[in-house]
C-alpha positions as CSV (number, residue, x, y, z in Angstrom):
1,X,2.0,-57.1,60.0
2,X,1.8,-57.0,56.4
3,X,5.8,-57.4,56.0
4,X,5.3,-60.7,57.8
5,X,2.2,-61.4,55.8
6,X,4.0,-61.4,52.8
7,X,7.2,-63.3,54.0
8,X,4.8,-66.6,55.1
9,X,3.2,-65.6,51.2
10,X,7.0,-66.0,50.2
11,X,7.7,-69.2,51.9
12,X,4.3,-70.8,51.4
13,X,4.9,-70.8,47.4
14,X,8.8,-71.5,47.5
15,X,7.4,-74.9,48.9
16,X,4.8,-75.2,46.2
17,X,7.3,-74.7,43.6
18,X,10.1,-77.0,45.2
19,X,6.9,-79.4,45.1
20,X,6.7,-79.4,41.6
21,X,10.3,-79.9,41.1
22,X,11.0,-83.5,39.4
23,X,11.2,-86.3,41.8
24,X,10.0,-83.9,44.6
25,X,6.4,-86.4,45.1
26,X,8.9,-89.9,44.6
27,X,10.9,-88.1,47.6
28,X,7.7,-87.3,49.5
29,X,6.6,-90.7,49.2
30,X,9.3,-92.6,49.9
31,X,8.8,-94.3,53.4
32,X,11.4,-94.1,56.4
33,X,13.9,-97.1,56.8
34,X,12.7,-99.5,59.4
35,X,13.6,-98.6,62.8
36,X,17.3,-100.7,64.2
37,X,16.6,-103.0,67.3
38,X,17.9,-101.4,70.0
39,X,20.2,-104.3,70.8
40,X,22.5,-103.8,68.1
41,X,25.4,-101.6,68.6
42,X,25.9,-98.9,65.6
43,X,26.8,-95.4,64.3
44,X,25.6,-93.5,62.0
45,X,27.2,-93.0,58.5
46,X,27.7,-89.4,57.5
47,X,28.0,-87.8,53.6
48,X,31.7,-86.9,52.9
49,X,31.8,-85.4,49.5
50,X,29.2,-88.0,48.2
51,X,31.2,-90.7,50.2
52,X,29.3,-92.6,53.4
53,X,31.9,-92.3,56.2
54,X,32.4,-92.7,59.8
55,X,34.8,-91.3,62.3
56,X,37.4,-93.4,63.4
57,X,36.4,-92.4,66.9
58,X,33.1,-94.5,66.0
59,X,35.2,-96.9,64.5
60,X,37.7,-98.1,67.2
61,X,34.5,-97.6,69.5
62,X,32.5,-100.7,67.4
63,X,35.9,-102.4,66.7
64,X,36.6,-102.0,70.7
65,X,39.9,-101.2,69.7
66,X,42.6,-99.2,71.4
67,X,43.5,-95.8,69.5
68,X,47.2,-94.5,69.1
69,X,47.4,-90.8,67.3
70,X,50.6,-89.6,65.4
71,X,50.4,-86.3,65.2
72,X,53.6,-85.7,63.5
73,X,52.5,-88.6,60.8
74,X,49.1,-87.4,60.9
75,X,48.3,-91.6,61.6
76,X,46.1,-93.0,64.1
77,X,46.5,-96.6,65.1
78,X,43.6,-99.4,66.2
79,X,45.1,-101.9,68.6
80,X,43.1,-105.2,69.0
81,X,45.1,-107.6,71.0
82,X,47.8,-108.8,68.4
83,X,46.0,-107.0,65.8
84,X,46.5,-103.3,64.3
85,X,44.7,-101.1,61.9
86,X,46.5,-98.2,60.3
87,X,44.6,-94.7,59.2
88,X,46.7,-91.9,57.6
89,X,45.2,-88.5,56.7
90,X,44.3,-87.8,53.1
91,X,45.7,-91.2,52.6
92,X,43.5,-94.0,50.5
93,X,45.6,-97.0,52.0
94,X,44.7,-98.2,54.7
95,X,46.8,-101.1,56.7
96,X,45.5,-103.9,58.0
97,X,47.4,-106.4,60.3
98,X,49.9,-107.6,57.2
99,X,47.4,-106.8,54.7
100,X,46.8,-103.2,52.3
101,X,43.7,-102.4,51.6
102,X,42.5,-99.4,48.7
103,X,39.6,-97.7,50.1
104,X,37.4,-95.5,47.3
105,X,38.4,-92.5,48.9
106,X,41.1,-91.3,51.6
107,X,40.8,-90.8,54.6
108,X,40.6,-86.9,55.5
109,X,40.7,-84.8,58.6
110,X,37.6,-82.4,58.7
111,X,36.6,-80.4,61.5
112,X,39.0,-82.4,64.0
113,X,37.9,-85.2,63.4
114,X,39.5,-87.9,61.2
115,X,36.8,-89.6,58.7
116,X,36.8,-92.7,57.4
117,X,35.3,-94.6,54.5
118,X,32.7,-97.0,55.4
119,X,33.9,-99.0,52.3
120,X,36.1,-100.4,54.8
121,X,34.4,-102.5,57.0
122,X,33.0,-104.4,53.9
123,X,37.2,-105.0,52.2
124,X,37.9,-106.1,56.4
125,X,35.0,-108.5,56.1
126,X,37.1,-111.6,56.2
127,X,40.1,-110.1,58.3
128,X,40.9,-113.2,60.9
129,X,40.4,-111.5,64.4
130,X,38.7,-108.6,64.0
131,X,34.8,-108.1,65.3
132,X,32.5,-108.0,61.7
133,X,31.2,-104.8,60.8
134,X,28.9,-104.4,58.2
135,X,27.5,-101.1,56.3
136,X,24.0,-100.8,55.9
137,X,23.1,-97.9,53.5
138,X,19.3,-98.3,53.6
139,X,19.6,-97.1,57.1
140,X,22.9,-95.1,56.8
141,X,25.0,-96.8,59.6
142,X,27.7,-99.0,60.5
143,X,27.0,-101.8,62.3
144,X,28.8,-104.8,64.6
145,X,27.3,-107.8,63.0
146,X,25.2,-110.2,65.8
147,X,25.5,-113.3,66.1
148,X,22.7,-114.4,63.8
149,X,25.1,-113.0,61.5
150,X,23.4,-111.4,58.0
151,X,20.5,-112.0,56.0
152,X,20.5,-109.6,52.3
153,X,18.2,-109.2,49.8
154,X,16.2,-112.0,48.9
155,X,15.7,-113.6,45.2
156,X,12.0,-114.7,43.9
157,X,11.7,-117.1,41.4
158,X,8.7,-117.8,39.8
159,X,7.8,-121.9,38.1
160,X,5.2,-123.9,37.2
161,X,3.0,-123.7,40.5
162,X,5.8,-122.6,42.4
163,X,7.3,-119.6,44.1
164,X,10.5,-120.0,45.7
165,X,11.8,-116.8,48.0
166,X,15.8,-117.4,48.9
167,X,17.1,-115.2,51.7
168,X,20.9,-115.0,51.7
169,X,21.8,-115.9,55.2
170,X,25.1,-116.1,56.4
171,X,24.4,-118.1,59.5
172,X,23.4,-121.1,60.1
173,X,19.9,-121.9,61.8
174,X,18.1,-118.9,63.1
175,X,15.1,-118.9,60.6
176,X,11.8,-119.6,62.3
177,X,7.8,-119.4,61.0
178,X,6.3,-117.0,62.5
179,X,2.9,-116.9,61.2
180,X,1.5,-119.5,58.5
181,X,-1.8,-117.4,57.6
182,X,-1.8,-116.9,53.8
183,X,-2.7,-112.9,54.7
184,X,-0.2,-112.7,57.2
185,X,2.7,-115.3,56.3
186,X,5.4,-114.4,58.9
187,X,9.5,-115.4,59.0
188,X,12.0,-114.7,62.1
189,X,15.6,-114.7,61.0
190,X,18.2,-114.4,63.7
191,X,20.3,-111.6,61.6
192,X,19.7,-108.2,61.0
193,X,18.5,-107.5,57.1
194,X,20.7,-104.9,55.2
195,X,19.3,-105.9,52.1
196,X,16.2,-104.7,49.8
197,X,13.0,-105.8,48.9
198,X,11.0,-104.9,45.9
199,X,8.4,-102.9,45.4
200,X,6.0,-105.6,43.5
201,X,5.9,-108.8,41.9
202,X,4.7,-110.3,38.9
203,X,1.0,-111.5,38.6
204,X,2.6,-114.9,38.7
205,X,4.0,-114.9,41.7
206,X,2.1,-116.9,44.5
207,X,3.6,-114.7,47.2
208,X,1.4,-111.1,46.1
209,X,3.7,-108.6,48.7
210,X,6.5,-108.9,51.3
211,X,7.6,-106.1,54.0
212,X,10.0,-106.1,57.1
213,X,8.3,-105.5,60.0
214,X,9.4,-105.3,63.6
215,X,11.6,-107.8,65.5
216,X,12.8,-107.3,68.7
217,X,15.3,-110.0,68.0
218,X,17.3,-110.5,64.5
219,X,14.5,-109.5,61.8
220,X,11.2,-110.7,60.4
221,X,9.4,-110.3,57.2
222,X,5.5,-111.0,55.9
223,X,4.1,-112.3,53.0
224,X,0.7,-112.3,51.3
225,X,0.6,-115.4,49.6
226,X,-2.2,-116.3,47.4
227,X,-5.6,-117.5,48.5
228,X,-4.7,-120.6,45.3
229,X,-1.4,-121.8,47.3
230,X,-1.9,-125.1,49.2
231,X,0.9,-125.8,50.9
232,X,4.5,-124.7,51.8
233,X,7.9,-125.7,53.2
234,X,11.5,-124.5,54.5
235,X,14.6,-125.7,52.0
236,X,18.2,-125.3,53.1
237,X,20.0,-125.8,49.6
238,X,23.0,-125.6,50.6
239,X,25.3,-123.3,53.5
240,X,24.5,-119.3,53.7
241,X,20.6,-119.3,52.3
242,X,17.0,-120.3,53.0
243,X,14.4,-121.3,50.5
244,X,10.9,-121.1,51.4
245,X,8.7,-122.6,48.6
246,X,4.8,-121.9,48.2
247,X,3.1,-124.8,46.1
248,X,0.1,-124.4,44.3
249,X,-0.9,-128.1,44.9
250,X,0.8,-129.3,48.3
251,X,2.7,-132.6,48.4
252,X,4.3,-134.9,50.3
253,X,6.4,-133.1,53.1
254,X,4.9,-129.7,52.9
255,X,3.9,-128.1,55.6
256,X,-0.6,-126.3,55.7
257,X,-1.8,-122.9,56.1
258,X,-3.7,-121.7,59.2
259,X,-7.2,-122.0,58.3
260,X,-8.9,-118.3,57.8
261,X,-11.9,-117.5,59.9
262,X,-14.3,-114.8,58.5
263,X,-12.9,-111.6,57.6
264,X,-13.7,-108.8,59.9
265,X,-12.8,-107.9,63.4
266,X,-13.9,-110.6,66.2
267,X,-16.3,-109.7,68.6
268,X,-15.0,-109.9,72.1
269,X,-16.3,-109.0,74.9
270,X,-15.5,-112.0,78.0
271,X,-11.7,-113.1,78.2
272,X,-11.2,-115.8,80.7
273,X,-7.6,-116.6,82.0
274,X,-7.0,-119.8,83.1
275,X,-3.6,-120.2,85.7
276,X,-2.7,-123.3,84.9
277,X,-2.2,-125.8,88.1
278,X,-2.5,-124.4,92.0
279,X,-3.5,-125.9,95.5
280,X,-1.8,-129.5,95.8
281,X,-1.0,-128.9,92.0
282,X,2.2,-127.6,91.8
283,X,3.1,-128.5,88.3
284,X,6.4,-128.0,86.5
285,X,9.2,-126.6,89.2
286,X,13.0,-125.7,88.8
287,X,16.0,-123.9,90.8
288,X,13.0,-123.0,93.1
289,X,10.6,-121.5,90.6
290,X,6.9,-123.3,91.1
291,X,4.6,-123.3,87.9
292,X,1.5,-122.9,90.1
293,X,3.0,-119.8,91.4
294,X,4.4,-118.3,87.6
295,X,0.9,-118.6,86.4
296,X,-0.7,-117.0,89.0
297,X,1.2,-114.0,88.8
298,X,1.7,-113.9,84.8
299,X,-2.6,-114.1,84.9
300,X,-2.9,-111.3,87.0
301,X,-0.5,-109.2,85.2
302,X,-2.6,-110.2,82.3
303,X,-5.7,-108.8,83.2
304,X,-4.4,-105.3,84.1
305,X,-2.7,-105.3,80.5
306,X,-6.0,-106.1,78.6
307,X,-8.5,-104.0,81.0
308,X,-6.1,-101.2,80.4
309,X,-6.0,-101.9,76.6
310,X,-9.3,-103.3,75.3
311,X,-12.9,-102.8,76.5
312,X,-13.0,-106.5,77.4
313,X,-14.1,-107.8,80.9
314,X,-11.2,-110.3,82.0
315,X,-12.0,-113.3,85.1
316,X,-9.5,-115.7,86.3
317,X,-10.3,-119.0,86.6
318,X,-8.4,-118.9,90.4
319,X,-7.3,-115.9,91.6
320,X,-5.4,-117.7,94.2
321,X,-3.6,-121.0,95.7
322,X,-6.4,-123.9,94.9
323,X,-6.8,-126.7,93.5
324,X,-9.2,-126.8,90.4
325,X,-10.0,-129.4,88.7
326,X,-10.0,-129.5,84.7
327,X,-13.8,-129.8,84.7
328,X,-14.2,-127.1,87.2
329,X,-12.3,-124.3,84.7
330,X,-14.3,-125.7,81.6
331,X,-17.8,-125.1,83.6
332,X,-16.2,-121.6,84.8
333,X,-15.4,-120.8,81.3
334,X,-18.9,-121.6,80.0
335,X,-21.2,-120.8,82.5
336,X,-19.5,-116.8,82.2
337,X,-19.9,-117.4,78.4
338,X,-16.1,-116.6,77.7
339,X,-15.7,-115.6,74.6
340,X,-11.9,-117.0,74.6
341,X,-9.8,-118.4,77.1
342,X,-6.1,-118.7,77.6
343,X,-4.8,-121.5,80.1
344,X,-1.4,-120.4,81.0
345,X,1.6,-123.2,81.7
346,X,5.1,-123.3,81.9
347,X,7.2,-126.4,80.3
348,X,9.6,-128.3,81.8
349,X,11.9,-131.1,80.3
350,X,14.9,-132.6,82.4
351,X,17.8,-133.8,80.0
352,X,17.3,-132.1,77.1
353,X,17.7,-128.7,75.4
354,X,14.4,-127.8,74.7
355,X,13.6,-123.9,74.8
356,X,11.3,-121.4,74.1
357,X,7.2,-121.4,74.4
358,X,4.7,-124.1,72.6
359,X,1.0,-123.2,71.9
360,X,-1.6,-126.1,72.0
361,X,-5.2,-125.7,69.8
362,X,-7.6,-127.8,69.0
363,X,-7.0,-129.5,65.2
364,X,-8.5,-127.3,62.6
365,X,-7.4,-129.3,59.4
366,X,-9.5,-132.4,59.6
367,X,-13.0,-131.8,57.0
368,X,-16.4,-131.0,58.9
369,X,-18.4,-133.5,61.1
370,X,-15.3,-135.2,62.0
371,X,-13.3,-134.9,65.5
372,X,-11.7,-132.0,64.9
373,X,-12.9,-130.3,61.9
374,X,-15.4,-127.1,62.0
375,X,-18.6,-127.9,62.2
376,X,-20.9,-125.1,60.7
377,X,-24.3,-126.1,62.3
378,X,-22.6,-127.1,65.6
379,X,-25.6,-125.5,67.5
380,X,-27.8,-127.9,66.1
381,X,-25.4,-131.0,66.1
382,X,-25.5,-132.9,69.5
383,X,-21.5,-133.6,70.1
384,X,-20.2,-135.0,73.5
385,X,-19.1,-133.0,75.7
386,X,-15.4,-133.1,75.5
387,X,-15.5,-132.5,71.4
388,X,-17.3,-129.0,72.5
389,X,-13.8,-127.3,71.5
390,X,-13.4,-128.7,68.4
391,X,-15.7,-126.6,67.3
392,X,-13.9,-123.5,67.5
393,X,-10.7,-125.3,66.5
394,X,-10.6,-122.4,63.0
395,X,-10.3,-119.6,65.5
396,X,-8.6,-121.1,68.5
397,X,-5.7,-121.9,65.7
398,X,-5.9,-118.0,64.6
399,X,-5.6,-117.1,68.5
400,X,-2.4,-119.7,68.6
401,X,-1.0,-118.1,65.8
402,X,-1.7,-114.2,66.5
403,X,-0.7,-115.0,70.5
404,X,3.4,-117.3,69.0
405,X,3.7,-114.6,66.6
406,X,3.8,-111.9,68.8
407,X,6.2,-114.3,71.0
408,X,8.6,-115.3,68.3
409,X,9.1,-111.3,67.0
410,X,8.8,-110.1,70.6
411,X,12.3,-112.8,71.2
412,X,10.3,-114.9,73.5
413,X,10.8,-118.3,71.3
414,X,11.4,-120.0,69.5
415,X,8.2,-121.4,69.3
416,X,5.9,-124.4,68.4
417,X,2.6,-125.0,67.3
418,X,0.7,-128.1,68.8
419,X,-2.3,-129.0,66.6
420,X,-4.0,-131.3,69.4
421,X,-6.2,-131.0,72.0
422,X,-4.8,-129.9,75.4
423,X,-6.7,-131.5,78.8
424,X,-7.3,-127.9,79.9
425,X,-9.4,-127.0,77.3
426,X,-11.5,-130.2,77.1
427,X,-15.2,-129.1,77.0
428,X,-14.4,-125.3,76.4
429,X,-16.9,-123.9,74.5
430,X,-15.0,-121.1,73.0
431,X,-12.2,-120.2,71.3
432,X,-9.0,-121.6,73.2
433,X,-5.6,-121.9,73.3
434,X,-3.1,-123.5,76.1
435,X,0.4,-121.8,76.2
436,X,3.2,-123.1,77.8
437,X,4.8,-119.9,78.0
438,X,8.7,-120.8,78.7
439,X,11.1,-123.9,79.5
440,X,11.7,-123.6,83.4
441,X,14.5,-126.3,82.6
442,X,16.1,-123.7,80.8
443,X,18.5,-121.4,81.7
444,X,18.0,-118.8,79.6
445,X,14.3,-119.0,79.9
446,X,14.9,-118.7,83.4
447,X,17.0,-115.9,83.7
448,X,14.3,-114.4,80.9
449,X,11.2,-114.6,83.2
450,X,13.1,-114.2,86.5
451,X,14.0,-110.3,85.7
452,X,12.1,-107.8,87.1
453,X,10.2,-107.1,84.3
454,X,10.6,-110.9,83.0
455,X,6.5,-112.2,83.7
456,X,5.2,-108.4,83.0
457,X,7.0,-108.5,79.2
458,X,5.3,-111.6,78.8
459,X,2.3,-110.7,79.7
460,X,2.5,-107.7,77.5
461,X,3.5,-109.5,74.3
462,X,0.3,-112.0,75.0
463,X,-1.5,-108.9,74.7
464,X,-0.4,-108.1,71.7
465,X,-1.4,-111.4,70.5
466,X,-4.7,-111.2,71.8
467,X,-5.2,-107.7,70.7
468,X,-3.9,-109.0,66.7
469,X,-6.6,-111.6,67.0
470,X,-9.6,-109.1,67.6
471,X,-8.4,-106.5,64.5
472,X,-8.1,-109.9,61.9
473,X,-6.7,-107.7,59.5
């Protein structure tokens, strides 16, 4: 006992003193790299004399080449189609369709299995034929590159009541807002980030921190931008980058923060969950799908995913096929004192191209006591009855925003954000918000919410929404 007593002793200071050893508490701190999406196809990078390589097994695998070993030449041989790529043991050069390449190191044999550089994906970056690879030492793999293609490290420049944030993005499109709340200013790019971000920024600076967070699609980064900055707006200067500019005075074509309710977590206690249409009403229909019918479900789902999660009581507005009339889910709404309610649609647009989910919210820009601005005395203001919402426009925009947020990174978008009153909410008096959840015209948004899981994912991410809009953080 006391010869194991004195061997935990042993071990127990060795890590104290390897604890005090220089850059031992910058290594403790430092946080993981954020997790891949799963959807991307990779492999992990491993240490070859200080060099990141990969196997060439890994290699053809990503490249879905064909492999052809020499064993007498100690070569091995990538086939794509017409194309070839040429690997010789302890052999820097590396041979590319009718192209040499130097790679930092050679190419060695160790252990069976023959290792490869991962310097050369990046020199076969622009090699005509070949899938795009891309090495991403943050995370320490090798990548295919999606078709959102790339977005790096972005540049911060700092002016005279301007701060302009430039992400290198080698694609075009595939940016999208995901959030505008100054504490919570959110960006969706289609491509996956291999770049860097720093640690702080100068007092200046009207964007105060920036972190990648979770996407399920591409990536997505947010901001705190100052409480001072008045408006903002997207800038495409010219092909492979995005500028996103934060004014401290907002002018003409810039676009308005969401307005901030009080800080805190909301109080909720009554969710009500409208199904949009039902009965006679069928709604929106396509390739056999009835909206009526989508709601229904997606409402049900819904309220199992919030009465598992939150200590919330949950009512549907119709918990079957009838018809209800818009006045008949407002007077539901109030008479149960809802706290917020969600009136769930779907969209649908013959002829066009139009994709992706759309929130509608009461205006909360224009300046109290007129239609559509926050009234703070409402209870004591005698308002018609249809102008009821407008009251809660502030936190029916924050429950718009938390619920197309969680959308947009959850790949359920693109979205929009509708600053008018919808006819379902018209004499709500709570917090409200009218999602048309997908484009039934669209195939992919078909396919999307025709899957087995398609309407419970959806629900799931709503959740999420509503669950960001109770914290507030």
């Amino acid at each position: 006992m006391k010869g194991r007593r004195r061997l935990r002793l042993l071990i127990a200071l060795a890590a104290c003193a390897l604890a005090l050893l220089p850059g031992a508490a910058l290594r403790a701190q430092t946080p993981p790299a954020l997790a891949l999406n799963p959807s991307l196809d990779y492999t992990d990078t491993r240490d070859v004399s200080g060099v990141p390589s990969i196997t060439a097994v890994e290699l053809g695998r990503l490249l879905g080449a064909t492999r052809f070993w020499r064993a007498d030449l100690r070569k091995l041989e990538l086939r794509l189609a017409a194309h070839r790529l040429v690997l010789t043991v302890d052999n820097p050069f590396v041979l590319v369709d009718d192209a040499t390449l130097l790679l930092p190191a050679p190419v060695v044999l160790k252990g069976g299995e023959m290792l490869v550089p991962a310097a050369l994906v990046e020199a076969m970056a622009d090699a005509p034929g070949w899938p795009r690879l891309v090495h991403d030492p943050r995370r320490g793999v090798v990548l295919v590159v999606p078709p959102g293609g790339v977005v790096g490290t972005p540049q911060f420049r700092h002016g005279e009541g301007v701060t302009r944030v430039t992400f290198p993005a080698d694609r075009e499109g595939g940016v999208s807002i995901a959030g505008r709340a100054r504490s919570r200013f959110r960006l969706r790019f289609d491509g996956v980030f291999t770049g860097n971000l720093p640690d702080s920024l100068p007092g200046t600076s009207l964007v105060r921190g920036v972190r990648a967070i979770p996407a399920v699609q591409g990536c997505a980064f947010e901001m705190t931008v100052a409480p001072e900055a008045e408006g903002f707006r997207v800038v495409r200067e010219r092909a492979g980058q995005v500028t996103i500019e934060f004014r401290r005075q907002r002018v003409a074509g810039d676009e308005g923060f969401a307005p901030a309710g009080p800080a805190g977590p909301r109080a909720i206690s009554l969710v009500v969950i409208d199904p949009g249409h039902g009965g006679v009403d069928v709604g929106a229909h396509a390739e056999g799908l009835q909206e009526k019918a989508l709601t229904l479900e997606l409402a049900r789902l819904l309220r199992d995913e919030l009465a598992a999660r939150m200590r919330v009581r949950v009512l549907l507005t119709r918990d079957d096929d009838r018809t209800l009339s818009a006045e008949q889910r407002a007077e539901f709404a109030n008479r149960v004192r809802a706290d917020l309610m969600l009136s769930l649609h779907f969209d649908a647009f013959e002829g066009t191209r139009a994709v992706g989910a759309t929130a509608y919210c009461p205006p909360a820009t224009a300046p109290a006591g007129e239609p559509g601005g926050a009234v703070p005395d409402a209870n004591w203001t005698m308002r018609p009855w249809r102008d009821v919402p407008f009251t809660h426009a502030v936190q029916s925009r924050a429950l718009a925003e938390a619920l197309l947020s969680a959308l947009e990174l959850r790949g359920q978008g693109p979205t929009r954000l509708r600053e008018t009153l919808p006819y379902p909410l018209v004499g709500v008096d709570a917090p409200g918000v009218m999602v048309e959840c997908a484009t039934l015209t669209s195939g992919a948004d078909r396919a999307r919410i025709t899957r087995s899981d398609g309407l419970r994912i959806i629900a799931s991410t709503l959740a999420d929404g509503i669950e960001a809009y109770q914290r507030n953080e």
